[in-house]
C-alpha positions as CSV (number, residue, x, y, z in Angstrom):
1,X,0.0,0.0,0.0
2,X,2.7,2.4,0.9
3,X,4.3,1.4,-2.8
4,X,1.4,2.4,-4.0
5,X,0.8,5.6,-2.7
6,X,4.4,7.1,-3.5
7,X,4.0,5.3,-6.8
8,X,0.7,7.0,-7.5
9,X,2.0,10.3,-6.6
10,X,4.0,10.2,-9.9
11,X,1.6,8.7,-12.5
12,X,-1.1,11.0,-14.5
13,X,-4.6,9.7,-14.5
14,X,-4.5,6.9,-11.7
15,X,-6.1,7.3,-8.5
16,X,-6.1,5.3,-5.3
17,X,-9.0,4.9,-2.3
18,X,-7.0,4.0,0.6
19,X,-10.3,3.9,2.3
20,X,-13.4,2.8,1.0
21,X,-15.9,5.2,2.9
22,X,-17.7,7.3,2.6
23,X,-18.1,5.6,-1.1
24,X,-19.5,9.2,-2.2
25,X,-16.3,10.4,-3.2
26,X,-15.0,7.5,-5.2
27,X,-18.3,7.9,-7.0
28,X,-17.6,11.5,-7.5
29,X,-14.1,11.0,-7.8
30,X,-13.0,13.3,-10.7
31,X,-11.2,10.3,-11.5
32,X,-13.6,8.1,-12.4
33,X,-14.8,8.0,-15.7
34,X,-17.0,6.3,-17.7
35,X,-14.2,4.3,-19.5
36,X,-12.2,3.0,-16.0
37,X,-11.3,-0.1,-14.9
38,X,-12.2,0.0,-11.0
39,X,-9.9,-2.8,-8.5
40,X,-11.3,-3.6,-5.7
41,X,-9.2,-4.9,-2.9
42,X,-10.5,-7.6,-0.6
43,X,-13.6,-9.2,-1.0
44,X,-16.2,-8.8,1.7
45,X,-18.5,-7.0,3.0
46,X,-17.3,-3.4,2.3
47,X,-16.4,-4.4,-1.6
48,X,-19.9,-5.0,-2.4
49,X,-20.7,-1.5,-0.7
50,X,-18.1,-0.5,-3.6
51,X,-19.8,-2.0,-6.3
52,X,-22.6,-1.1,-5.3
53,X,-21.8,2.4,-5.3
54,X,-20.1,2.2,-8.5
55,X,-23.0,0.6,-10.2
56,X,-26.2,1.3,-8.8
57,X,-25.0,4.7,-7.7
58,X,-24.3,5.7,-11.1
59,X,-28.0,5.1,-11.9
60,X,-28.1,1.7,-12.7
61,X,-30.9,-0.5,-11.0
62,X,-31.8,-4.4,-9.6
63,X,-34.5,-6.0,-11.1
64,X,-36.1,-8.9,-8.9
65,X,-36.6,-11.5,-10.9
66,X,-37.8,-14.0,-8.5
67,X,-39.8,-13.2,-5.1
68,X,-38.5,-16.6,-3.2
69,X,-34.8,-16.9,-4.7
70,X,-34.1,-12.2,-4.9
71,X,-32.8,-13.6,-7.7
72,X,-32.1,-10.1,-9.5
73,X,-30.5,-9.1,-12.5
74,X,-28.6,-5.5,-12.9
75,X,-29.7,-3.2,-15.3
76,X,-27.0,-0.7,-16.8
77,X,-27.0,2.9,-16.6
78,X,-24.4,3.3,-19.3
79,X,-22.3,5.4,-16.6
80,X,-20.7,3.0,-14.8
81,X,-17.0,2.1,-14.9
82,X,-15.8,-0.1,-17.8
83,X,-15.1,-3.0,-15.4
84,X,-15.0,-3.5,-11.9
85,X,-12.5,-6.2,-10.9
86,X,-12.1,-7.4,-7.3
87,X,-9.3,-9.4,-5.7
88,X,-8.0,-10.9,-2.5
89,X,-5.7,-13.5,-1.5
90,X,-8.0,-16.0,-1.6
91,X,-10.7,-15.3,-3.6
92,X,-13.1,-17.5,-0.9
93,X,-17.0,-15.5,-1.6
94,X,-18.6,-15.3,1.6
95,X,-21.6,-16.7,2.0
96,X,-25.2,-15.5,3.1
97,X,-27.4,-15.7,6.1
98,X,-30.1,-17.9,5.6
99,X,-33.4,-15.7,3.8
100,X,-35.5,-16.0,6.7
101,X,-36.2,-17.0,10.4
102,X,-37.9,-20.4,8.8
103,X,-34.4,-21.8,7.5
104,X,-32.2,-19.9,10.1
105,X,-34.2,-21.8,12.7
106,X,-32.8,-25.3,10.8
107,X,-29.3,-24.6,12.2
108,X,-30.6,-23.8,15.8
109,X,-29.3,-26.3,18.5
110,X,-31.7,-27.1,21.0
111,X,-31.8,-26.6,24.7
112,X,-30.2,-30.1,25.4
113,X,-27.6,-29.7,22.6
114,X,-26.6,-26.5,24.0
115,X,-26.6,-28.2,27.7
116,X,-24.1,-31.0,26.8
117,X,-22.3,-28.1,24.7
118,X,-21.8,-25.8,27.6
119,X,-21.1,-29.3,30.0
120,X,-18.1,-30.5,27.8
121,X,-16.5,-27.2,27.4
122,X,-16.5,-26.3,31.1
123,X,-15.3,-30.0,31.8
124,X,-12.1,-29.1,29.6
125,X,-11.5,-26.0,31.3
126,X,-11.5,-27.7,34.5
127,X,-8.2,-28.6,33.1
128,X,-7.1,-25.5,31.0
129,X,-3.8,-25.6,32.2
130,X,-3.6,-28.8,29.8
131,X,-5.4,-27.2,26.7
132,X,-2.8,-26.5,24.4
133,X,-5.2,-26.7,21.0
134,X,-8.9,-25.9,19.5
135,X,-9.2,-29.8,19.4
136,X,-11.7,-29.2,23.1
137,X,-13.7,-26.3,21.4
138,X,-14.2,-28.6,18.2
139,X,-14.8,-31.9,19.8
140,X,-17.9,-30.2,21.9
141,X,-19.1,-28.9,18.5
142,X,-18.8,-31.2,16.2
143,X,-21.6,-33.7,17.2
144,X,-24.1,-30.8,17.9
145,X,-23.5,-30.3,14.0
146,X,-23.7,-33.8,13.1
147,X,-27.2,-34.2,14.3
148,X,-28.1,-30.9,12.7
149,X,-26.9,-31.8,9.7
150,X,-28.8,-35.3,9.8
151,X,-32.0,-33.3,11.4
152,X,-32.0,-31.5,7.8
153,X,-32.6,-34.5,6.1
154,X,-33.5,-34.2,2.3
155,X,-32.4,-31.1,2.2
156,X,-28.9,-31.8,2.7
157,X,-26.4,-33.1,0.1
158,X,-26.8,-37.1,-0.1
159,X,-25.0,-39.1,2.0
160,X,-25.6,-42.1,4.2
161,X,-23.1,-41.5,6.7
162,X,-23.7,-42.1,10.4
163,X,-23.6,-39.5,13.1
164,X,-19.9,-40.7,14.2
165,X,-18.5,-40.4,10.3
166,X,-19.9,-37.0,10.2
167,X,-18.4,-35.8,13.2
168,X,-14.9,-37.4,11.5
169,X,-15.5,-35.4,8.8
170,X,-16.6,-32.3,10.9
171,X,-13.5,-32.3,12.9
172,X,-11.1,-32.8,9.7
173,X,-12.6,-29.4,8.2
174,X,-12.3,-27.3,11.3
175,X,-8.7,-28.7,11.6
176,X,-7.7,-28.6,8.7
177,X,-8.7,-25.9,6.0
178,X,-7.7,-27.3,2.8
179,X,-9.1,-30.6,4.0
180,X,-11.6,-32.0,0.9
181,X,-15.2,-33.9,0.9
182,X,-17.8,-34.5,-1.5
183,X,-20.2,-32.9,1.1
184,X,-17.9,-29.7,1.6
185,X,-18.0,-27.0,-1.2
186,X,-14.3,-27.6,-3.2
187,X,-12.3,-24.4,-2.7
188,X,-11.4,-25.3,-6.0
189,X,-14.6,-24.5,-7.5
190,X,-14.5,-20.7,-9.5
191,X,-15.6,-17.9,-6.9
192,X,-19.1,-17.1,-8.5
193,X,-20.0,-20.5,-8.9
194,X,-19.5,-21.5,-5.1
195,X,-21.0,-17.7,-4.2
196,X,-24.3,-18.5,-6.2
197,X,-24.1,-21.9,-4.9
198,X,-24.2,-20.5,-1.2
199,X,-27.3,-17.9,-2.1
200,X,-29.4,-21.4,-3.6
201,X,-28.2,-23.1,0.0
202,X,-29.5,-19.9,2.0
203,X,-32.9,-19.8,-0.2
204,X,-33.8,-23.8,-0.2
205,X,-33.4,-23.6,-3.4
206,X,-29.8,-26.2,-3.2
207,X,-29.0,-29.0,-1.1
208,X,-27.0,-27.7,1.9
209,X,-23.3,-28.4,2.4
210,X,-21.9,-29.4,5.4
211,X,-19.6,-26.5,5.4
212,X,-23.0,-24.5,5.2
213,X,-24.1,-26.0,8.6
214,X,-21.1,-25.9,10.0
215,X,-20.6,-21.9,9.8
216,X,-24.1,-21.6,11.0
217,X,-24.2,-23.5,13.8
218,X,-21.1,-21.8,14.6
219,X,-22.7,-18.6,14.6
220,X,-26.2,-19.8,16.5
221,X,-23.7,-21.1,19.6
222,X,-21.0,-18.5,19.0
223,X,-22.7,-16.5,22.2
224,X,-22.3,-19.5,24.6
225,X,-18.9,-19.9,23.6
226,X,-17.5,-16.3,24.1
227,X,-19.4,-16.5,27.2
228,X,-17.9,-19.7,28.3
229,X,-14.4,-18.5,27.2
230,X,-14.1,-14.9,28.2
231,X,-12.5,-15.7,31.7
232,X,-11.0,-19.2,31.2
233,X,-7.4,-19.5,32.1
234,X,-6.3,-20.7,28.6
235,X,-2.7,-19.5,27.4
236,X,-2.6,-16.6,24.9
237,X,-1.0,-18.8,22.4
238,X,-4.1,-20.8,22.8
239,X,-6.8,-17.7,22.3
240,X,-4.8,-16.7,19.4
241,X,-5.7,-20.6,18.0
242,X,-9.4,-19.9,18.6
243,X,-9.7,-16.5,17.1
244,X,-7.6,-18.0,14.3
245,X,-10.6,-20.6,13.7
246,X,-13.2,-18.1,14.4
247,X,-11.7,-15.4,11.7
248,X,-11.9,-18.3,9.7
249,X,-15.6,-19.0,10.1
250,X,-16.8,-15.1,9.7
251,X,-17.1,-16.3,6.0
252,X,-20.0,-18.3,7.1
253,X,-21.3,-16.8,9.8
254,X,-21.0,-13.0,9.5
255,X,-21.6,-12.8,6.1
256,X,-24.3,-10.7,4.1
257,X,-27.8,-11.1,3.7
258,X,-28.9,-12.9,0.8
259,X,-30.0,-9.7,-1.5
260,X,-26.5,-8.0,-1.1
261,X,-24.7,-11.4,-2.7
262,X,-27.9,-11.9,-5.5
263,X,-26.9,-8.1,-6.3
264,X,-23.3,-9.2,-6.6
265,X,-24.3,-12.2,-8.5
266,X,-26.4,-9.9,-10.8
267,X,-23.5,-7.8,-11.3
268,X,-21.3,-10.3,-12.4
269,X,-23.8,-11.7,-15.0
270,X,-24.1,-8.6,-16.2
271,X,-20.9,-8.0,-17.2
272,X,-19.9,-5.0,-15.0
273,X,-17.5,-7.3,-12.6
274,X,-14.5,-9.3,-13.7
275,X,-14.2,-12.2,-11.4
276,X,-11.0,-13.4,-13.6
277,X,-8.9,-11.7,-11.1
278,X,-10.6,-13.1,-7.8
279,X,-7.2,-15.3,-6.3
280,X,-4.0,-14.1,-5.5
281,X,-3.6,-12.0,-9.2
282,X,0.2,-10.7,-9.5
283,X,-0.3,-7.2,-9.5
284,X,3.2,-4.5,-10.9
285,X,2.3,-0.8,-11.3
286,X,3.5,0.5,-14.5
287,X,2.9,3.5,-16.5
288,X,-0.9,4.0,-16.5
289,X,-1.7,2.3,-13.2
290,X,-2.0,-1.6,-12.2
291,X,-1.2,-4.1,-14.3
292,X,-2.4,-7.7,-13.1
293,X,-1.5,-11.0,-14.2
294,X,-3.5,-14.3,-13.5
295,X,-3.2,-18.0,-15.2
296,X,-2.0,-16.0,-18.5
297,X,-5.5,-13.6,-17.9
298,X,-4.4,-9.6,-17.8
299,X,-5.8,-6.2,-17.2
300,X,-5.0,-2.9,-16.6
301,X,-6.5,-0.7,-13.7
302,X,-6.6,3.1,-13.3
303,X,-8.9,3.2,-10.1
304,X,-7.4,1.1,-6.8
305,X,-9.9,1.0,-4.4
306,X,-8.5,-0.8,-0.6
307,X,-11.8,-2.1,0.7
308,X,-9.6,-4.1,3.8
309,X,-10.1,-2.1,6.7
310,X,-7.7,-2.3,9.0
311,X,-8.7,-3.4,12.8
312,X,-9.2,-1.8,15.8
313,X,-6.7,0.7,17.4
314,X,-8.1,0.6,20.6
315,X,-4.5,2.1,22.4
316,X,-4.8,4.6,20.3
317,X,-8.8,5.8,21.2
318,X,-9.0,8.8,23.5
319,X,-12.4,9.1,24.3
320,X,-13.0,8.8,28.4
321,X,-14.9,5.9,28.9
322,X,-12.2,3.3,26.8
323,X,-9.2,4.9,28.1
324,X,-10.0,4.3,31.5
325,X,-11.3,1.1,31.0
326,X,-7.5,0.5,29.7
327,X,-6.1,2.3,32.7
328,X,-8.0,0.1,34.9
C-alpha cells in the first residue's frame, strides 16, 4: 500500500481509495470516468458497498426476478465504470445468512444440545492448564453439527453416513482448512459458482453443504462460547488458536444477507464485474496504473480501491470511557 501511494503520486490519471468510505467520493471522484477499470481490494462486505456504489450509484438499478430466490438481474445505466475487478488472497465468496427465520431456525441447537455443549466445554477448562489446541472447542461442536446436519434430512447433500462419520469429517474441516469432501464446497470450485451456490443453499433452493451447517451452527452457539471462554485461564497462544478458527468462520457466519450477494451475482452476470482476477492476481504498477497477471489472464487498472479495513486501534482511542477502562 505504501508502494502504491508514492508510486501513485507520480503517474497522470490513476487514482487510489486508501479507504473505502464514505463511497460518495469514489463515485464522484474526478477520477472516475466512464471508461475506468475499478480494483477492488479484498472481498467482503465493504467491496460490495463498492460496487454497489459504482454501479447502482451511477443510476443503474436491480430488477427482482424471482420473489422466493431475490434472484435479481442489474440493469446498466451506461455510466458505470468499464469493469469493476475485485481481488484478494484468496478469492473465498462469503456466503449468506439464511433468507428467513424459517431456515435460520434449521441450524438452531436445541436446549439439550446447548446443555451438553456448555457441560463439555467447562469440563475441559477444569483442566485449562492442559489445553494446548482448538481440538476441546471442536470436539464439543462437532456432534451438535452432526445431528443438525442429519436433522435436515433431504435437504442436505446425499450421504448415508452415520452421526460418528460426520463428526470425522466435521473435525477434519475445522482442523484442517484445505481438507476435501464430497459434502464440503471444493475451494477449487470458481468464486461465482460457489457464491451462487451458497445464495441457492440460504434460499432452499440447493442441497446444503456441510460447510454451510457448520458456519451456521457456529454462529447460532457462538454467544455460549464467548461466554464460556471470556475468563478461562487458557494460554494466549491458545486464544490466538481460537480467534484464528473463528476469523476463519466469519465467511460463514458474519456474512451478508442474501439480497446483497444476488446483487453481486447480478453484477457479475451482467458484465460489469470481472471475477477473472478473484485469487492471488500478481499485480506490478507500471505506467498508467495496475497491471495484473493471472493464469495467462491480464488487465490494466486506473482506479485502486483498498476495501480491507484495518482493525481496531483501541490504544490509540482517546475518548474517556475506553481509556480508563485500559487504565483500569
Amino acid at each position: 500500500m505504501t508502494g502504491w501511494k508514492n508510486r501513485v503520486n507520480e503517474i497522470d490519471g490513476s487514482v487510489l481509495f486508501t479507504q473505502p468510505y464514505p463511497v460518495s467520493r469514489i463515485v464522484k471522484s474526478s477520477g472516475l470516468i466512464k471508461g475506468s477499470k475499478v480494483a477492488i481490494r479484498g472481498f467482503g462486505l465493504a467491496m460490495i458497498d463498492v460496487a454497489r456504489a459504482l454501479t447502482e450509484g451511477n443510476g443503474g438499478r436491480f430488477e427482482i426476478l424471482n420473489e422466493n430466490t431475490r434472484e435479481m438481474k442489474y440493469v446498466p445505466s451506461g455510466r458505470e465504470p468499464r469493469s469493476i475487478v475485485p481481488f484478494s488472497l484468496n478469492g473465498l465468496p462469503m456466503s449468506p445468512k439464511p433468507l428467513n427465520r424459517k431456515i435460520d431456525e434449521l441450524y438452531v441447537s436445541d436446549t439439550t444440545q446447548l446443555e451438553v455443549y456448555e457441560l463439555a466445554l467447562k469440563k475441559s477448562l477444569e483442566k485449562a492448564d492442559k489445553l494446548v489446541s482448538t481440538n476441546f472447542l471442536i470436539s464439543a461442536i462437532a456432534p451438535i453439527i452432526a445431528e443438525i446436519f442429519i436433522a435436515i434430512g433431504d435437504g442436505t447433500r446425499p450421504h448415508d453416513l452415520s452421526k460418528s462419520e460426520l463428526v470425522e469429517i466435521i473435525r477434519s474441516w475445522l482442523v484442517d482448512a484445505e481438507y476435501e469432501h464430497k459434502l464440503i464446497v471444493s475451494k477449487k470450485l470458481p468464486a461465482s459458482k460457489s457464491l451462487k451456490l451458497f445464495v441457492q443453499m440460504a434460499t432452499e433452493s440447493a442441497p446444503v453443504s456441510l460447510d454451510y451447517c457448520i458456519g451456521h451452527v457456529w454462529r447460532h452457539i457462538q454467544p455460549t462460547m464467548y461466554r464460556l471462554l471470556s475468563f478461562a485461564p487458557i494460554s494466549d497462544e491458545l486464544v490466538g488458536d481460537i480467534v484464528l478458527l473463528d476469523e476463519r468462520l466469519k465467511r460463514y457466519s458474519y456474512g451478508p444477507p442474501v439480497d446483497s450477494l444476488q446483487q453481486l451475482l447480478a453484477l457479475i452476470e451482467s458484465g460489469n464485474i470481472n471475477m477473472d482476477f478473484i485469487a492471488d492476481p500478481q499485480i506490478e504498477m507500471n505506467e498508467n496504473g495496475w497491471h495484473f497477471n493471472l493464469n495467462g489472464s491480464t488487465v490494466d487498472i486506473d482506479v485502486m480501491v483498498n476495501s480491507v479495513l484495518d482493525a481496531p486501534q483501541i490504544l490509540n482511542v482517546v475518548s474517556p470511557l475506553p481509556s480508563r477502562l485500559l487504565q483500569r
